[in-house]
TORVEXKOL-116176 format. One record per residue (C-alpha): y, z, x. Coordinates in pm, whole numbers, plus 50000, padded with zeros to 5 digits. Example, Ala and Ser with C-alpha at 12.3 -4.5 7.8 and 13.67 -1.06 7.14 Angstrom:
REM residues 2
495505078051230/498945071451367/
This chain:
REM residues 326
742436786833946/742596788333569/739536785833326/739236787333001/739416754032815/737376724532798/738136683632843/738226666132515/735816635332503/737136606432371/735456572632235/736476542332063/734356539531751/736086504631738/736576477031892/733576482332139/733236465932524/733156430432489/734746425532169/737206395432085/740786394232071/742756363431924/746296362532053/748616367831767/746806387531561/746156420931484/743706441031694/742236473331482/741156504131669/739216536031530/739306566031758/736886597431751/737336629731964/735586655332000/737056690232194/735086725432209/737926743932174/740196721031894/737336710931756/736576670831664/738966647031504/736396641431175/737056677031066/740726678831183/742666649631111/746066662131113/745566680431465/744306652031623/746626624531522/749646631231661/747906639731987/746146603332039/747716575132192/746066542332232/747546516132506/746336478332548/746796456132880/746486421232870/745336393833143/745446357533186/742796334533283/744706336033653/744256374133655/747276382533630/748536415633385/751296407533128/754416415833279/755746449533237/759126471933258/758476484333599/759026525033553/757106520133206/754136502633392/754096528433650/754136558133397/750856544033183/749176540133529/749656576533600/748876602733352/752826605733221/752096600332870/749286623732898/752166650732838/754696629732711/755466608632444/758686585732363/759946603332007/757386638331993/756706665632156/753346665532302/752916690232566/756356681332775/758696672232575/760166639932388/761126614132611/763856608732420/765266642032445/764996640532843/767596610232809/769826628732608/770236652532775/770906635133105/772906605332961/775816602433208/775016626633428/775226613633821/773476636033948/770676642133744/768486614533820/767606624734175/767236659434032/764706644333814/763076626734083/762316660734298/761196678834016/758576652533904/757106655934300/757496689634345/756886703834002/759086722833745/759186753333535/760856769433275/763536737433249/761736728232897/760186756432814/757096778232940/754496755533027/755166743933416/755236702233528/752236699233766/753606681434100/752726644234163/752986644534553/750846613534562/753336592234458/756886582934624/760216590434551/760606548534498/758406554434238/759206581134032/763246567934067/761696537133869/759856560833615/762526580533586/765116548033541/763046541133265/763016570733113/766576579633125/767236541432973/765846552232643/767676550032303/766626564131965/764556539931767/763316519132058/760096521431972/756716541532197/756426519932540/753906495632400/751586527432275/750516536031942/749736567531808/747106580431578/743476579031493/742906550831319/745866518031378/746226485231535/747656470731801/749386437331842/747716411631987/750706389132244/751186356232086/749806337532454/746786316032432/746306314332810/745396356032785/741676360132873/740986397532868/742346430432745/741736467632838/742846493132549/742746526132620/742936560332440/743976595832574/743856628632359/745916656232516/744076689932334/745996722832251/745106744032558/744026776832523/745886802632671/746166808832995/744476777633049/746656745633015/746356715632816/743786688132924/743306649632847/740686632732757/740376590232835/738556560832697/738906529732758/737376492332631/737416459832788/738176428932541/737366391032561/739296363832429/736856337932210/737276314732481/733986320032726/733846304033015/730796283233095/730326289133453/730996329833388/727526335733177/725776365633218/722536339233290/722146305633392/718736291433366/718736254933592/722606246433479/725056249033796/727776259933873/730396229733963/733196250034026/734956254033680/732506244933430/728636242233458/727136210333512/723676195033640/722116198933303/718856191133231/716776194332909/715676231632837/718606246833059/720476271632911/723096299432937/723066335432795/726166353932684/725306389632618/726096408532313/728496391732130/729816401931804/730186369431602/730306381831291/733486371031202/733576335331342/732936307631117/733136281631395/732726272531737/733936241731997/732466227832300/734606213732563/732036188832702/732016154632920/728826132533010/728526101133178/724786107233169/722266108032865/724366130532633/722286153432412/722416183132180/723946220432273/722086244432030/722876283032007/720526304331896/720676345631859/718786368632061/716506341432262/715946305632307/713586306032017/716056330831788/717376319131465/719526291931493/723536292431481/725296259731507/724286222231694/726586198231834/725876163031930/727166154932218/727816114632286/728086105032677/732346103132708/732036073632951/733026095333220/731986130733412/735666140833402/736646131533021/736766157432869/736196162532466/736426189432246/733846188831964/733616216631671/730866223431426/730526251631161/728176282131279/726126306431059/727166338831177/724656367831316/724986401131099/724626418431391/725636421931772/723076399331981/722466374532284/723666346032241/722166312232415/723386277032436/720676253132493/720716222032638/718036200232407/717496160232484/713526159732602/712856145932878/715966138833011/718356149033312/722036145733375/722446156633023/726826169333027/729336194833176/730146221332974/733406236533071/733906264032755/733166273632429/735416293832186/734126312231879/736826302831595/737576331431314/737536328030976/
């Protein structure tokens, strides 16, 4: 047992949890870390930078992940680019260099292979490869595929290093979520090792879901949207950060007495964002889309859509609303 250095701590200052993401776009990220031995990434840029990696992961609205290189999808789900990255030297070294090296060599790969489960020294230098016995040789011969597949100028895996970047946004409207996560791999300090540090940050796409509201107050749940509306119903969506939409749609149908959708910011009382009047569509299952402008909150809040025709019952169904940038 070794002591002697401390795990970095690592947070996004930006995006934060439950942020949006609109496919095909840019996605900006700000990192901060903070280490007791390296010190924090405020007051030491240029150590830091190189060090940082940021990753994003994408899902669809039928849970599925993107799609993925198999090795490369195995190595960000282990801690591989913890020590590693594609073009530098981190702790292990280049990527790049590893495929190199071993480019037409038979008999390397399964070499490889054992020395990723069992554990290496003094093949790249002096700091030893920890063993990964929990995974399986099918496994690592997939990592290792990968690795040894690399060519100069390919580009990082889908990561992005530094402090302070952006990441690319796929260009598929049916994506629903997104994860992005950052590691900082600190210096070590002698004899102790290098450690990592991880953060991570889920993402929403501007399309919410009616039916998947943090609170329903006398709407129901019909499956895929929320219907069974009556006047003074309502639904709560918790801390969104509008402050770059400029718009929203409703995707609404009513064969009963139609009415108004209202959002307002922090309550059912709050200031008031946007109204839509929604006409009965002649049938429960017609679906329309209807868009108004929306004054935008300053800050992060609570966001409510209430169902306003007094009196009334039946009102609509309200499958979604999306929150459209500027």
């Amino acid at each position: 047992l070794i002591v002697g250095n401390s795990a970095p701590e690592v947070r996004f200052v930006e995006p934060r949890d439950g942020d949006f993401f609109t496919p095909g776009k840019p996605l900006h990220y700000k990192i901060f870390v903070k280490d007791a031995e390296d010190g924090n990434s405020f007051d030491y840029e240029e150590t830091f930078e190189p060090r940082t990696f940021v990753n994003a992961t994408w899902g669809k609205g039928d849970g599925k992940l993107e799609a993925s290189e198999p090795g490369l999808a195995l190595m960000k789900q282990n801690d591989c680019f913890n020590c590693h990255a594609v073009e530098q030297k981190i702790v292990g070294p280049p990527l790049i260099e590893v495929a190199k090296k071993y480019h037409g060599q038979t008999d390397a790969l399964e070499a490889s292979v054992q020395r990723v489960l069992k554990g290496s020294s003094k093949v790249w230098g002096d700091v030893p490869m920890l063993p990964h016995e929990a995974l399986n040789p099918d496994q690592v011969r997939m990592m290792v595929r990968w690795v040894y597949g690399l060519k100069p100028g390919q580009g990082t895996g889908g990561l992005q290093r530094g402090l302070l970047g952006e990441v690319k946004v796929p260009n598929d409207q049916k994506l629903r979520s997104g994860v992005l996560e950052a590691t900082y791999t600190d210096l070590g300090r002698a004899p102790a090792g290098s450690l990592s540090g991880k953060a991570s940050v889920k993402l929403r796409s501007r399309r919410l879901e009616a039916e998947l509201a943090d609170e329903k107050k006398g709407a129901k749940v019909l499956g895929s949207f929320l219907g069974g509306i009556d006047h003074g119903n309502y639904a709560r969506f918790n801390q969104l950060n509008l402050t770059d939409s400029a718009s929203v749609t409703f995707h609404v149908s009513s064969a009963g007495q139609g009415g108004k959708i209202e959002l307002h910011s922090g309550s059912v009382s709050g200031p008031l964002l946007a109204t839509v009047e929604v006409q009965p569509t002649g049938s429960w299952d017609k679906w329309k889309d209807l868009t108004v402008p929306m004054q935008a909150p300053t800050n992060r809040a609570d966001i409510y859509a209430l169902f306003v025709n007094p009196g009334k019952g039946g009102l609509m169904n309200l499958d979604w609303l999306q929150f459209n940038p500027r």
